[in-house]
C-alpha positions as CSV (number, residue, x, y, z in Angstrom):
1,X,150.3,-55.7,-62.1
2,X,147.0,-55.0,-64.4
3,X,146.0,-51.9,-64.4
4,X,142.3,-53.5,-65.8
5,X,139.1,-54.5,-63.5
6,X,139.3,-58.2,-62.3
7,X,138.6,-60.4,-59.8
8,X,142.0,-61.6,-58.8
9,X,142.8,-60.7,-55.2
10,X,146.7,-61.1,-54.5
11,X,147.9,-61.5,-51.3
12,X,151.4,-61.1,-49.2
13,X,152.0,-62.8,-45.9
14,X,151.4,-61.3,-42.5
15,X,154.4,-59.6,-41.6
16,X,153.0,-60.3,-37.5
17,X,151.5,-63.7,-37.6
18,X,149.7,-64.4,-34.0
19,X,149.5,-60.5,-33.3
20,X,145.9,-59.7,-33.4
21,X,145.5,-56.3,-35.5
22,X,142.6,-55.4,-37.4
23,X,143.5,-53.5,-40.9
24,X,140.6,-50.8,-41.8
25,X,139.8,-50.1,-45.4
26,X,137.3,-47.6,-46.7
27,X,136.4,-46.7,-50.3
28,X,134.0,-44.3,-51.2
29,X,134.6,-44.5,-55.0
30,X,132.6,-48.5,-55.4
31,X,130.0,-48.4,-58.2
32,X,127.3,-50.9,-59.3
33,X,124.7,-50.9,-61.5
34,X,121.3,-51.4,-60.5
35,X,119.9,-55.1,-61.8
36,X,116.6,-53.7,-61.9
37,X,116.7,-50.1,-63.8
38,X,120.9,-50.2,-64.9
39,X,121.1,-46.9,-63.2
40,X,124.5,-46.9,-61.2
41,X,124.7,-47.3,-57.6
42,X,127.1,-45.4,-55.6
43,X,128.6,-46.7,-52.2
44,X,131.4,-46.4,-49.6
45,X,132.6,-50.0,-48.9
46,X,134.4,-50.0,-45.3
47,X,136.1,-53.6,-44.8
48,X,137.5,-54.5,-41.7
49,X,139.3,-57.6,-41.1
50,X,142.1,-59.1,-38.7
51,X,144.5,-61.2,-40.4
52,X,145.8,-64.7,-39.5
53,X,148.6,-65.8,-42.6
54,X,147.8,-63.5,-45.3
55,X,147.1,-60.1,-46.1
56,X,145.2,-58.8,-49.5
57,X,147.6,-56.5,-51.7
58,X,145.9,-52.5,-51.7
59,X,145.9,-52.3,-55.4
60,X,144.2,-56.0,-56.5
61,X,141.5,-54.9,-54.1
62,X,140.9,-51.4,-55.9
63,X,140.8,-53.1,-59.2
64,X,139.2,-56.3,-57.7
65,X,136.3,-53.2,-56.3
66,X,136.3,-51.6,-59.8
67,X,135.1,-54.8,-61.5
68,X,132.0,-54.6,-59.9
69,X,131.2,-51.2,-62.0
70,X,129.6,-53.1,-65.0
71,X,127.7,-55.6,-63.1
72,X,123.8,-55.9,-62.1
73,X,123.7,-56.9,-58.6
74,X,121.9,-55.8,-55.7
75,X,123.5,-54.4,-52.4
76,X,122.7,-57.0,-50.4
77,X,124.5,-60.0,-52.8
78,X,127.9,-57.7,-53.5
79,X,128.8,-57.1,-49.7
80,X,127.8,-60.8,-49.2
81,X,129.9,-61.8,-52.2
82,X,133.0,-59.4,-51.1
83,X,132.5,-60.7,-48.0
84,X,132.8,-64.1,-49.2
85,X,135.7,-63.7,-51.6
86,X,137.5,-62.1,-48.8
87,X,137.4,-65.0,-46.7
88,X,138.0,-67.7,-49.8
89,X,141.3,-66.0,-50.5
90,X,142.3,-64.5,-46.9
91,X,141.3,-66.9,-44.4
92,X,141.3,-64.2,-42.0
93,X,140.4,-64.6,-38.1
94,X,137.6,-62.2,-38.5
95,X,136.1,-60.1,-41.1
96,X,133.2,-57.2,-41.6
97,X,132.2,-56.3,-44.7
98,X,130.1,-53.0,-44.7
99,X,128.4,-51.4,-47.9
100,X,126.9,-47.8,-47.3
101,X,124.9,-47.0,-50.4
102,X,124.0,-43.8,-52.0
103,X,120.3,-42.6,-51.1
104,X,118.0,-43.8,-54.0
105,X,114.2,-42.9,-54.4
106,X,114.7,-41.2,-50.6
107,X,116.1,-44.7,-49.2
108,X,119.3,-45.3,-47.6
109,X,121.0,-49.1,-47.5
110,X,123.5,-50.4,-45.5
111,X,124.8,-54.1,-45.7
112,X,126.8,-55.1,-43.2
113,X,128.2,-59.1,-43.6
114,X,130.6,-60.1,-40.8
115,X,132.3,-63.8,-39.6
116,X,134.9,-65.0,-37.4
117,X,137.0,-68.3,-38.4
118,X,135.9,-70.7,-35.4
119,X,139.1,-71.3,-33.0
């Protein structure tokens, strides 16, 4: 596996399909770049997600996180677009997204983008 930034999540089958678990992740090391001043924005993603046949791989998330580093985006359209790659490549039966961001200018931003995959 790459040791480089990208957007490839990999995946490995649920080793308890029909069990209904919820795995936690939390990163506090995410970093953007502001699409407005290019300044970096700091932020502790927290994903939380209950898996129906697949699970994502630890590592293609951490480098699938640090490909964001470079980019101009706002807070709101990266946990949305986590989010939403989350689901593409997961298909989980429920998933919250959660982006805490760094204080800037005396304002502090959370994101928070959940779903559930209808039954």
């Amino acid at each position: 596996m790459s040791t480089q930034p990208t957007k490839d999540l990999t995946t490995f089958p649920n080793p308890r399909p029909g069990r209904g678990y919820s795995v936690e992740i939390e990163t506090d090391e995410f970093t953007a770049l502001c699409p407005m001043t290019g300044q970096p924005d700091f932020a502790t993603m927290h994903i939380t997600y209950v898996p129906d046949q697949l699970c994502v791989e630890l590592k293609s998330l951490k480098l699938y996180l640090w490909s964001f580093r470079q980019e101009g985006a706002f807070h709101e359209e990266l946990t949305n677009r986590i989010h939403d790659d989350l689901v593409s490549v997961l298909s989980p039966l429920s998933v919250t997204v959660r982006g805490d961001f760094n204080i800037r200018g005396g304002l502090h931003t959370q994101v928070t983008v959940s779903s559930e995959k209808p039954r």
